[in-house]
C-alpha positions as CSV (number, residue, x, y, z in Angstrom):
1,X,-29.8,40.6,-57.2
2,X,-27.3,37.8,-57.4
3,X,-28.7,34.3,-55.9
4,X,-26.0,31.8,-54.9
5,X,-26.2,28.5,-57.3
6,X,-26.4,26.3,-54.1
7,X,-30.0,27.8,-53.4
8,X,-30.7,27.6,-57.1
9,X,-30.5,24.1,-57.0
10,X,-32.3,23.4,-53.7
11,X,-35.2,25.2,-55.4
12,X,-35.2,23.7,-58.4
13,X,-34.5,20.2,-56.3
14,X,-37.7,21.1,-54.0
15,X,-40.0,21.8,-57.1
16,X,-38.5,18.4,-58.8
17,X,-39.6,16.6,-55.4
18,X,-42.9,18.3,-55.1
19,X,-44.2,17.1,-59.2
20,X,-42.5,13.1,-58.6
21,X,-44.2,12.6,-56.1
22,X,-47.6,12.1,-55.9
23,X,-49.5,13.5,-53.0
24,X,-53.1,12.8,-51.2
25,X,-55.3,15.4,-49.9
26,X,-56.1,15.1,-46.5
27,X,-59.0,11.8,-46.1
28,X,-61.0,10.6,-44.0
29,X,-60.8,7.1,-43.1
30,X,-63.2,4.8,-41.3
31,X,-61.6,2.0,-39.0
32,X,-62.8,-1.4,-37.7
33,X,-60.4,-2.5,-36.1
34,X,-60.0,-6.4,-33.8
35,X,-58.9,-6.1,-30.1
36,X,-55.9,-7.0,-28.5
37,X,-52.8,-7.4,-29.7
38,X,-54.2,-7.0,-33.7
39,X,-55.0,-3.2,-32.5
40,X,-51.6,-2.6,-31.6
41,X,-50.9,-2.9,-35.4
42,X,-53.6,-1.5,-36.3
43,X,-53.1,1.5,-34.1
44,X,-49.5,2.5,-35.5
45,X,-51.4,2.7,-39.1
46,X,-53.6,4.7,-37.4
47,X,-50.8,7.5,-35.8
48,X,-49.0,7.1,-39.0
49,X,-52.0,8.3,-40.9
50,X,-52.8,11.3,-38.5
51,X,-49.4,12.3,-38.8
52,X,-49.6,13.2,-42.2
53,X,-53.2,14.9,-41.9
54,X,-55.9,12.2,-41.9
55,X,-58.9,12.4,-40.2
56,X,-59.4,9.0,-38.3
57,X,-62.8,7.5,-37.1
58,X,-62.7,4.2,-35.3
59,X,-65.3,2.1,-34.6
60,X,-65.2,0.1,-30.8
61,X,-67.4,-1.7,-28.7
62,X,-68.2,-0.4,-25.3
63,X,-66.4,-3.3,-23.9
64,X,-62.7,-3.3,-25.5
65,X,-59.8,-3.1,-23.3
66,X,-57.3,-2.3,-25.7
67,X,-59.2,0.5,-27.7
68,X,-60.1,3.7,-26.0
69,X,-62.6,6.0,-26.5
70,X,-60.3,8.9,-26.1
71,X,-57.2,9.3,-28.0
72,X,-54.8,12.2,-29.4
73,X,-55.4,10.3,-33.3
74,X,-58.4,9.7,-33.8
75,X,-62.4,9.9,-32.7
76,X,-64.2,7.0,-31.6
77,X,-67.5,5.7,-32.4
78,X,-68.5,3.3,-29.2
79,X,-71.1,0.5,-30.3
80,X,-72.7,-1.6,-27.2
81,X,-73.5,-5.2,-28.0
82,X,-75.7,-6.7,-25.9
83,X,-72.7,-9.4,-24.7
84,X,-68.9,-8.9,-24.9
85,X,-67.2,-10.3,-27.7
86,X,-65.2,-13.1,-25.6
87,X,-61.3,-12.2,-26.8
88,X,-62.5,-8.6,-25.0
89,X,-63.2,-10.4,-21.9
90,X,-59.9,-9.8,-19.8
91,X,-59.6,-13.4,-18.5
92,X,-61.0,-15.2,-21.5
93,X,-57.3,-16.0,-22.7
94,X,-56.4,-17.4,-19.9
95,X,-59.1,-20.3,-19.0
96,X,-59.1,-20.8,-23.0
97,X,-55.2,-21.2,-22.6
98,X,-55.4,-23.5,-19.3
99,X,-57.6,-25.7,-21.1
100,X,-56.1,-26.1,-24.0
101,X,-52.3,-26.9,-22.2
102,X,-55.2,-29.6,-20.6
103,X,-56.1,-31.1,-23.6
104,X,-52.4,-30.7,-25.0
105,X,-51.3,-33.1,-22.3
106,X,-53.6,-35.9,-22.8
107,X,-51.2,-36.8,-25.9
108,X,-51.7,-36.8,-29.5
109,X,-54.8,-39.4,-28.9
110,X,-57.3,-38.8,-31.5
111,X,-59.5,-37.6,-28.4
112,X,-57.8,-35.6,-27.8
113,X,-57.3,-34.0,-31.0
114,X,-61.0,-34.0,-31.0
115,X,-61.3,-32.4,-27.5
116,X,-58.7,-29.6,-28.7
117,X,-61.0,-28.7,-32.2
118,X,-64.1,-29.1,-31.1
119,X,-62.8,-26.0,-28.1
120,X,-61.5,-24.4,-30.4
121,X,-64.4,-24.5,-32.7
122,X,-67.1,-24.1,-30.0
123,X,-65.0,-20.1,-28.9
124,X,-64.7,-19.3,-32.9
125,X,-68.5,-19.5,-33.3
126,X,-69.3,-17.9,-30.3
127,X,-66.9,-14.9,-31.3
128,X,-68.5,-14.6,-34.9
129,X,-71.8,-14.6,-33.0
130,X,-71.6,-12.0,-31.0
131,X,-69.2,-10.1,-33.2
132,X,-71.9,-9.9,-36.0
133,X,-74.5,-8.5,-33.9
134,X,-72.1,-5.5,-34.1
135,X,-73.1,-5.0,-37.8
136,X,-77.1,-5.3,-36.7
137,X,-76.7,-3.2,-34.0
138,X,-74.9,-0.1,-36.8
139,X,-77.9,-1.0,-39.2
140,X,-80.7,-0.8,-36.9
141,X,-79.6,2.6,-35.3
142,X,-80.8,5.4,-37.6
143,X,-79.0,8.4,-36.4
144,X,-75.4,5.9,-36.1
145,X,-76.2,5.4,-39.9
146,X,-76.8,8.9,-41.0
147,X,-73.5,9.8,-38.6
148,X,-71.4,7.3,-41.0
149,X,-73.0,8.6,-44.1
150,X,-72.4,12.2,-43.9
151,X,-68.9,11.6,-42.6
152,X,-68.1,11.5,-46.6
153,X,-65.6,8.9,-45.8
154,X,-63.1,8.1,-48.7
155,X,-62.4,4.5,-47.7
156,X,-62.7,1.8,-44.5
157,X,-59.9,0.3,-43.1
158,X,-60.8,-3.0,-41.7
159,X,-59.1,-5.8,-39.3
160,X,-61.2,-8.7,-41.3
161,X,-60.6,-11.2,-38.7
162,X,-64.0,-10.1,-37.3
163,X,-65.5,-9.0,-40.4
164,X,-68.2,-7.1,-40.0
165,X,-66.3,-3.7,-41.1
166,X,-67.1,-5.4,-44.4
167,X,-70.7,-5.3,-44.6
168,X,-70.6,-1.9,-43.4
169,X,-68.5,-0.6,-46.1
170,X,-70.6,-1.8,-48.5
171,X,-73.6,-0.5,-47.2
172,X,-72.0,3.0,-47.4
173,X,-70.2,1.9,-51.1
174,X,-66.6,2.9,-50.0
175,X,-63.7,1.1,-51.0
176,X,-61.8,-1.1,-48.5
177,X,-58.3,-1.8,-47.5
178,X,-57.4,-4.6,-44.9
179,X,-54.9,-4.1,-42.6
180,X,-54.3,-8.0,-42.4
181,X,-52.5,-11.3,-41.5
182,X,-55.5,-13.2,-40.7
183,X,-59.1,-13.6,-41.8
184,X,-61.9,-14.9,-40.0
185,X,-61.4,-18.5,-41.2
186,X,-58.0,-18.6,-41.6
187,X,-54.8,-17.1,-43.3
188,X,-55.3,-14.0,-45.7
189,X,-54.2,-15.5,-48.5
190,X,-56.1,-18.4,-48.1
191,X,-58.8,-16.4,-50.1
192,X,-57.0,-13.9,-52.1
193,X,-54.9,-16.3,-53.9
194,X,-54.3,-19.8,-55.1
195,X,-53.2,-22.2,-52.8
196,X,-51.5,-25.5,-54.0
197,X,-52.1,-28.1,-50.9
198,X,-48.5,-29.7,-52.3
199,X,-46.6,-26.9,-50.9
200,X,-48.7,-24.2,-48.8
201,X,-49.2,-25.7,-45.5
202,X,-52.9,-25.2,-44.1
203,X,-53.9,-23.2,-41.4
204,X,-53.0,-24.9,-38.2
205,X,-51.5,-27.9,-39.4
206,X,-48.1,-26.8,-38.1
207,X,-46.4,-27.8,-41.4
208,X,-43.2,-26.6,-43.6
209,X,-43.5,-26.2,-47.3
210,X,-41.4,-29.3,-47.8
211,X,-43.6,-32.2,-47.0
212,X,-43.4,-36.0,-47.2
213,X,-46.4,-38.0,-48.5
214,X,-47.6,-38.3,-45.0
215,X,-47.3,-34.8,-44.2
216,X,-49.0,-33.8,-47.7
217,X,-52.2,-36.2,-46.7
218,X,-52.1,-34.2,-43.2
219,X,-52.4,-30.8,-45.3
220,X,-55.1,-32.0,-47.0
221,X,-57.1,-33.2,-44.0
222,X,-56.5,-29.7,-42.5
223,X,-57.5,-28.0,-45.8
224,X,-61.2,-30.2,-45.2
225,X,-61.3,-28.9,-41.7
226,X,-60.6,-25.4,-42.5
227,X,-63.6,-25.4,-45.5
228,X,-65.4,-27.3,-42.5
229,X,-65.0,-24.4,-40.4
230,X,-65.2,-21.6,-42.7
231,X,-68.7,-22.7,-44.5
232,X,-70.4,-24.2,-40.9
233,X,-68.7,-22.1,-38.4
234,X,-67.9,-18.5,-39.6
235,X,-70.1,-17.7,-42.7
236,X,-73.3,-18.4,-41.5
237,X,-74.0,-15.4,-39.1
238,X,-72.6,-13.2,-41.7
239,X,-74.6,-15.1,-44.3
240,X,-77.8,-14.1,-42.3
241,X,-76.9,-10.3,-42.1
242,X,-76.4,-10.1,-45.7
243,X,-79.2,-12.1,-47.0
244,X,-81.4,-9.5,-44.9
245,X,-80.0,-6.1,-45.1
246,X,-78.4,-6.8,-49.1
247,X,-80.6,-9.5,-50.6
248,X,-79.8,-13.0,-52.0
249,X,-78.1,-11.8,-54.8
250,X,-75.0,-10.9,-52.9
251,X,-72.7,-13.1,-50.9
252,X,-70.9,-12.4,-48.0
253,X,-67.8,-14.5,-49.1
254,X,-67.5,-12.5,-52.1
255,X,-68.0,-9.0,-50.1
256,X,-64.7,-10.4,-47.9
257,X,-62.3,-10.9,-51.1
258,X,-63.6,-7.8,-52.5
259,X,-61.2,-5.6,-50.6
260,X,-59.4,-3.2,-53.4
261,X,-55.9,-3.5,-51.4
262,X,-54.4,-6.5,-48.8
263,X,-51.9,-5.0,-46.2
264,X,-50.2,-8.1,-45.7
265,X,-48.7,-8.1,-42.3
266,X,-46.1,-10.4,-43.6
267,X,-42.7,-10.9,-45.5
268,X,-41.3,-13.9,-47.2
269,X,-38.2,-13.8,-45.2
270,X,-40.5,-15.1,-42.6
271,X,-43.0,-16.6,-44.7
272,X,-42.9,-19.6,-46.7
273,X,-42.8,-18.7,-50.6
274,X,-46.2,-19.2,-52.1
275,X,-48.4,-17.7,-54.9
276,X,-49.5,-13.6,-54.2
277,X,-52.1,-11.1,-56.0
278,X,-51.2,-7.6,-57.2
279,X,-53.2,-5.8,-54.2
280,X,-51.7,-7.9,-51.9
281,X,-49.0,-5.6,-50.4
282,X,-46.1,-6.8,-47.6
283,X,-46.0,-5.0,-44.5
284,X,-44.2,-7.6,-42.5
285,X,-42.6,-5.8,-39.8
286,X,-43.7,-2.6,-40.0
287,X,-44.0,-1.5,-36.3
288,X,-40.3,-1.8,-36.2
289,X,-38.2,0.5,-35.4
290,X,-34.6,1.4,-34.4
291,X,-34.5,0.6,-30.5
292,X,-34.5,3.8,-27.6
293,X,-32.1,4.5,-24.5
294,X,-33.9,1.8,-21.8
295,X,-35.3,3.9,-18.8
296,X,-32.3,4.5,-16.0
297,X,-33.4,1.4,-13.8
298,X,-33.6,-1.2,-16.6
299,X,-30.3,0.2,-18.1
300,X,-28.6,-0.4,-14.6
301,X,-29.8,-3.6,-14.2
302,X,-28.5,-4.7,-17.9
303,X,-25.0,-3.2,-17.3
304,X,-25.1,-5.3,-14.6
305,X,-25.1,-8.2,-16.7
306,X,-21.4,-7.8,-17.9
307,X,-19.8,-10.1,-20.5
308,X,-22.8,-12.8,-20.2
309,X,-25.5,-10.1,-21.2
310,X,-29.5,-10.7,-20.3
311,X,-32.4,-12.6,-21.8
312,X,-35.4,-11.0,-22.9
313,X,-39.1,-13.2,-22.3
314,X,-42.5,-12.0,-22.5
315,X,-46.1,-14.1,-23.4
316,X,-47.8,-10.7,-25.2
317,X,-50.7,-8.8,-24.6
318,X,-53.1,-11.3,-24.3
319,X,-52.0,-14.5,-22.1
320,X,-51.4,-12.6,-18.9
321,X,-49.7,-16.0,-16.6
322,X,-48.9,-19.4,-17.5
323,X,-49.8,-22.4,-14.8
324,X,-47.7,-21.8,-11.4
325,X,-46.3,-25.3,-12.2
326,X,-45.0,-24.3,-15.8
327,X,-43.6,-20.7,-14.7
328,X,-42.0,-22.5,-11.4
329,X,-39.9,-24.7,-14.3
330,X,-39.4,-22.0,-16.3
331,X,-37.7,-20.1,-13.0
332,X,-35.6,-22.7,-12.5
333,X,-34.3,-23.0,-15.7
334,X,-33.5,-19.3,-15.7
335,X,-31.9,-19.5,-12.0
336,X,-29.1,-21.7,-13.4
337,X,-28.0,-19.3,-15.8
338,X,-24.8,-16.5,-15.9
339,X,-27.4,-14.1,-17.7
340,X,-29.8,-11.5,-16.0
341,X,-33.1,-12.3,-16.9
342,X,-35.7,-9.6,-17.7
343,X,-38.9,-11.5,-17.8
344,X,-42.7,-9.5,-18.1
345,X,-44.8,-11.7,-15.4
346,X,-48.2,-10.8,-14.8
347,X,-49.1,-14.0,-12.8
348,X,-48.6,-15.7,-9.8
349,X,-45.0,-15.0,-8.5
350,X,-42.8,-18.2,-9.7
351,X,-41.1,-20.6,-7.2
352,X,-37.4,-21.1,-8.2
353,X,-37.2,-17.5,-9.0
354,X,-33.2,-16.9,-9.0
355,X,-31.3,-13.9,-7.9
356,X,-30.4,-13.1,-11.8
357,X,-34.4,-12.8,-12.7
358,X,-36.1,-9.5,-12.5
359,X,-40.0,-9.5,-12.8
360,X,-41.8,-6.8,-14.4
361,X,-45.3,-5.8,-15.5
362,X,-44.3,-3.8,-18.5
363,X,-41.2,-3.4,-20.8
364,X,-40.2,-1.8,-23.5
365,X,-39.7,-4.8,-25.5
366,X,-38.5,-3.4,-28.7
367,X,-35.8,-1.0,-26.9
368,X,-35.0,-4.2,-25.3
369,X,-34.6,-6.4,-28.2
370,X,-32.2,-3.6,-29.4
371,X,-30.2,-3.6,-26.9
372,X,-26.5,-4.7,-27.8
373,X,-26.4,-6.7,-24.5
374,X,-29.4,-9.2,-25.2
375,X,-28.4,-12.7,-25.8
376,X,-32.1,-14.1,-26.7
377,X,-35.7,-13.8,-27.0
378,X,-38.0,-16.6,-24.9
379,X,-41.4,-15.9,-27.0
380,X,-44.6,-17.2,-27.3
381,X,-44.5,-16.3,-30.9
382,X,-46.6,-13.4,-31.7
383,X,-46.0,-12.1,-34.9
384,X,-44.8,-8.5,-33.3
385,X,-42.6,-10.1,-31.3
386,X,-41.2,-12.2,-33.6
387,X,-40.1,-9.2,-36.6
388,X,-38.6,-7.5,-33.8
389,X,-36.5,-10.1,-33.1
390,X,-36.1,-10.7,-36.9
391,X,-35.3,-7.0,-36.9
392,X,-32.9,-6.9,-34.4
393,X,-31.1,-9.9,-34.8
394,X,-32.1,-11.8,-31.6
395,X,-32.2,-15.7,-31.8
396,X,-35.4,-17.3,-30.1
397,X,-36.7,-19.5,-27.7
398,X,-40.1,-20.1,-28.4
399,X,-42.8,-21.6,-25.8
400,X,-45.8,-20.6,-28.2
401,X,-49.4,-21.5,-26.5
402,X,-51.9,-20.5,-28.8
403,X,-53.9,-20.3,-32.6
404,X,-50.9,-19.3,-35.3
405,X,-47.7,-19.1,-32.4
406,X,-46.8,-23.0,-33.3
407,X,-46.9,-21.8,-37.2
408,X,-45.0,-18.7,-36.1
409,X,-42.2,-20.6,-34.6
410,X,-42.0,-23.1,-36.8
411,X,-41.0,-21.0,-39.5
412,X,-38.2,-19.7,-37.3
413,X,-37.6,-22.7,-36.5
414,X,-37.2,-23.9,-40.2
415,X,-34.9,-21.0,-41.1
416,X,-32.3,-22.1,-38.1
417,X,-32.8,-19.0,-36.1
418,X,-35.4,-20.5,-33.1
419,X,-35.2,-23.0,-31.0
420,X,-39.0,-24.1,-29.9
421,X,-40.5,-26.3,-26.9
422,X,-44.1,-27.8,-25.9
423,X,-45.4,-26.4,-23.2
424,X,-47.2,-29.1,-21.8
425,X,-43.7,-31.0,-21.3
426,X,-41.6,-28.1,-20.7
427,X,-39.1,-28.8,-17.1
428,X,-36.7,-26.8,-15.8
429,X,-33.9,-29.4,-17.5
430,X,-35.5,-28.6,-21.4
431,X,-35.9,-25.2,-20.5
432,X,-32.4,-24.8,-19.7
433,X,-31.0,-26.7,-22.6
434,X,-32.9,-25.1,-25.1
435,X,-31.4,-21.6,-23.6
436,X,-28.1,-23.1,-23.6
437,X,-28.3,-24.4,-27.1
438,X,-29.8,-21.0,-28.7
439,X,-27.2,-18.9,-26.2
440,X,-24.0,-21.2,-27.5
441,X,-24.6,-22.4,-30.9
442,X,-23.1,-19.7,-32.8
443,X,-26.1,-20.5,-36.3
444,X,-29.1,-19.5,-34.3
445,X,-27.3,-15.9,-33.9
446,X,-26.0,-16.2,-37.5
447,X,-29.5,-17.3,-38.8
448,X,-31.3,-14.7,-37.3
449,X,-28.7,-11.8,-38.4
450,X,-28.8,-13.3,-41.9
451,X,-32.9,-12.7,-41.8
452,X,-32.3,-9.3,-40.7
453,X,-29.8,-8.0,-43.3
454,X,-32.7,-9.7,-45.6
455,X,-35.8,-8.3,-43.9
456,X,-34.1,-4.5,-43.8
457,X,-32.5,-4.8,-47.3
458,X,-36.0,-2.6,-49.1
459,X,-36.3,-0.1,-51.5
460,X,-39.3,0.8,-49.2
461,X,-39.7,1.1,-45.5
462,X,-43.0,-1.0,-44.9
463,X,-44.5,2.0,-42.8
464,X,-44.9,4.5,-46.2
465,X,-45.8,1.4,-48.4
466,X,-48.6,0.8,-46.2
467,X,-49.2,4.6,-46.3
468,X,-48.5,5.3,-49.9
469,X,-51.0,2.7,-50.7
470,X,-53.9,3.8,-48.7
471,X,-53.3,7.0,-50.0
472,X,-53.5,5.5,-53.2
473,X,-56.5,4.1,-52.6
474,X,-57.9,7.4,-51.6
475,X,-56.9,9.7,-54.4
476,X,-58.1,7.1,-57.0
477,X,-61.2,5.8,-55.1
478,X,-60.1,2.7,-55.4
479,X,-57.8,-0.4,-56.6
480,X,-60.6,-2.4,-58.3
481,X,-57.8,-3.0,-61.7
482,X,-55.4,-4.2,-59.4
483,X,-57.9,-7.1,-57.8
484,X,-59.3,-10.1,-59.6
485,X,-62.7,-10.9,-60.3
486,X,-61.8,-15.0,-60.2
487,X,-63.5,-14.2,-56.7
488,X,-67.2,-13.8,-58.7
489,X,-66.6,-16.7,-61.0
490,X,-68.8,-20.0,-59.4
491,X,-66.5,-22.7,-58.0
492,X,-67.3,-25.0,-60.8
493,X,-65.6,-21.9,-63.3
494,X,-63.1,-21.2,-61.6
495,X,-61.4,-24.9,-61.2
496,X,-62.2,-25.2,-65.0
497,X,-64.9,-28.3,-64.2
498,X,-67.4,-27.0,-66.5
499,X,-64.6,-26.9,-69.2
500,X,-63.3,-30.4,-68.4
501,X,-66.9,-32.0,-68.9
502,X,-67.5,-30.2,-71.7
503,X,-64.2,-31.3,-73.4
504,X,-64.8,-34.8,-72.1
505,X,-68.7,-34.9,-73.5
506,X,-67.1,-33.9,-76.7
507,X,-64.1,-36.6,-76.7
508,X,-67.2,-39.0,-75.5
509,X,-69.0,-38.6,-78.3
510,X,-66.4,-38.4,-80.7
511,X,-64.7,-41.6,-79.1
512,X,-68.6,-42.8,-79.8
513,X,-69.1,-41.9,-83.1
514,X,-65.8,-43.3,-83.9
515,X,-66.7,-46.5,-82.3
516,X,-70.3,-46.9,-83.8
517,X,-68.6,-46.3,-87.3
518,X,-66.2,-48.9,-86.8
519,X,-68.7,-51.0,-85.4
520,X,-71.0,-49.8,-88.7
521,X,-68.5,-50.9,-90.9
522,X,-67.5,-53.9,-89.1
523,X,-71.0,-55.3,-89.0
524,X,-71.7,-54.3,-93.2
525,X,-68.7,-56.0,-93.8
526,X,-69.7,-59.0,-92.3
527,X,-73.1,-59.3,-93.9
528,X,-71.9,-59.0,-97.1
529,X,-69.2,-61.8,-97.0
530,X,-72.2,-63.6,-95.5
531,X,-74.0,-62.8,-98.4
532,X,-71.5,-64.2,-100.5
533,X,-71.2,-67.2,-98.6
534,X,-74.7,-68.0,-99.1
């Protein structure tokens, strides 16, 4: 039987293939996610993962709006809390946005900047308060528990920005991966890794990693408030659940940095450079993908465009309208332009709307970011929105409203490829010469292409890093040589103090003895030629 050489080789090929590389049994994998737009994330991790076998579980409350009971990927375990967790109330984003554009406008008073934390703190505890009676309410339910514990899960996948998934996986001793950008307090890295306050701008402090003096003492005050918040404000109601269900011995902060491997939803095209751990993995970007033919109406409406092409905006998932005063600006800005305007609106139909402006409900954003006939992006700087601008090289205008958006554009910003506003003096006049600017200036399109020749340019697609690595996590049952255990050392260790005194007790008592000899001699000296004298 003669066999042609060209299906010799594909066999021996296949077999090559099959031993390099390594391959995970089918898992099951436990999932806490956060609602909103953090579960549209988390949800393409989730189809990616049933796509190549995995048995998905997902834990939800009975009031999320974003994550069904019912879905082709996965099974849901619903949890009722005895209140909603208020980013799952549908119109909690928008009073919590009017009244911070309220307390925006009153200037850069130091009430004001009072008014805006003490809002902003007041909503965080509430949401860690209610979010942790999720973990109580798993604990206290005996049949719940036994379901989780014979599901013989191989590891929990967690969204630790509410982090109760945590206490749960340690209570069933499964290793954890975090699907992640933020943490309950803050930044992810803010607790994973070193951060030097010279060049790592604080969470919400709206900084670059080039600062002057002043801008280095502002970091530092931020840094305060951020401990401030993270010790008085977040840890406490998880302090509580684990000092009753684990014991004293155990500490909730060190349960949060235990996680065996950090999908980082981030990449340092985007990011500022700054010190990393060997679990920490970079995802940035991964939901993007090459853009789709538009549906037949959209597509008509874009041709119709010609030479001048359209502009893209949209406020995400979560703010649903801006004030009818600020959208009315925003219309006529838009009105004076030769572009068409594609804009997703949800609120209160805009005065000023122009003939070039088509409302929507719904888009398909990333088809239209693709498009070769959009000009620009107007964003409120969500981090999805943003890499798929990044990946399809479309210069922004940012109008961003809330929690990391004014970090998220600031970065752009930096980098050359955004152009950003404040919304609480936004007019039709800005508006329009921001557009202009971004639509004219040849860097902000030469920026942004630059970032995404760098942000494609991998030897790995994000998508099967972030899958490679959970599977990794599976067939080894854990990552625990790959994460430090600085995280266990007391503060005191861990900056060295205890070092430092000892070091200086030593130099004090040899400076001492030194001294006292000196002294010693000195003084026998004396005596004696006063002796001698005598």
């Amino acid at each position: 039987m003669n066999i042609p050489k060209s299906s010799c080789c594909l066999f021996l090929l296949s077999i090559l293939l099959s031993t390099a590389v390594p391959s995970a049994q089918a898992g099951k994998v436990l999932v806490f996610p956060v609602d909103g737009s953090h579960w549209v994330n988390m949800n393409i991790i989730i189809e990616l993962l049933h796509s190549n076998g995995h048995e998905i579980t997902v834990v939800r409350t009975a009031s999320s709006w974003y994550v069904k009971e019912k879905s082709p990927h996965y099974t849901s375990i619903t949890v009722t809390l005895p209140e909603a967790i208020n980013i799952e109330k549908p119109d909690f984003f928008i009073s919590f946005l009017s009244q911070m554009i309220e307390i925006q406008k009153s200037g850069g008073s130091p009430i004001a900047f009072v008014q805006f934390w003490w809002q902003m703190m007041s909503n965080l505890y509430s949401m860690h308060q209610t979010a942790s009676k999720l973990v109580v309410e798993i604990f206290e339910n005996p049949t719940l528990m036994k379901q989780l514990q014979d599901g013989n899960f191989d590891l929990v996948l967690i969204d630790p920005g509410l982090p109760g998934g945590v206490l749960v996986a340690h209570k069933l001793g499964l290793p954890m991966v975090y699907n992640v950008r933020w943490i309950a307090s803050g930044e992810g890295h803010s607790i994973i890794a070193p951060c030097p306050i010279s060049y790592v701008p604080a969470s919400g402090s709206h900084l670059p990693d080039r600062m002057t003096f002043i801008e280095r003492l502002k970091n530092v005050i931020y840094y305060g408030l951020k401990t401030y918040t993270d010790h008085f404000i977040v840890r406490p109601e998880y302090d509580k659940l684990v000092a009753h269900y684990f014991g004293p011995e155990i500490d909730f902060f060190n349960l949060l940095q235990g996680a065996d491997i950090w999908l980082m939803r981030s990449d340092f095209i985007f990011e500022f450079p700054r010190p990393t751990m060997p679990n920490v993995v970079y995802i940035g970007g991964f939901q993007c993908k090459p853009s789709k033919p538009l549906p037949t109406d959209l597509e008509e409406f874009v041709q119709g465009s010609g030479e001048h092409g359209v502009i893209v905006m949209s406020l995400g998932t979560l703010v649903k309208g801006l004030p009818s005063e600020i959208t009315s600006e925003i219309a006529a800005g838009f009105a004076q332009l030769p572009q068409r305007v594609i804009w997703r609106h949800l609120g209160e139909r805009p005065h000023n709307l122009g003939n070039n402006t088509l409302l929507v409900k719904w888009f398909p954003q990333n088809d239209l970011l693709g498009h070769p006939k959009t000009r620009a992006f107007v964003a409120h700087g969500g981090t999805n929105g943003i890499y798929e601008s990044i990946y399809h090289g479309v210069p922004l205008v940012g109008v961003p409203l809330l929690f990391d958006q004014f970090e998220n554009m600031l970065r752009l910003q930096v980098r050359g490829a955004a152009k950003v506003l404040d919304v609480t003096k936004l007019d039709s006049r800005s508006f329009l010469a921001a557009l202009q600017e971004v639509l004219h200036e040849p860097s902000y399109k030469e920026n942004i292409q630059r970032l995404s020749r760098l942000h494609k340019d991998q030897p790995v697609k994000p998508q099967d890093s972030a899958l490679f690595w959970i599977e990794y996590v599976m067939r080894h049952k854990g990552a625990a040589h790959l994460r430090t255990e600085a995280y266990k050392m007391p503060w005191y260790s861990y900056h060295s103090l205890d070092v430092l005194a000892c070091l200086l007790g030593v130099l004090l008592t040899v400076g001492g003895a030194v001294v006292g000899g000196i002294w010693y001699v000195c003084f026998r000296l004396c005596r004696r030629q006063k002796s001698k004298l005598e």
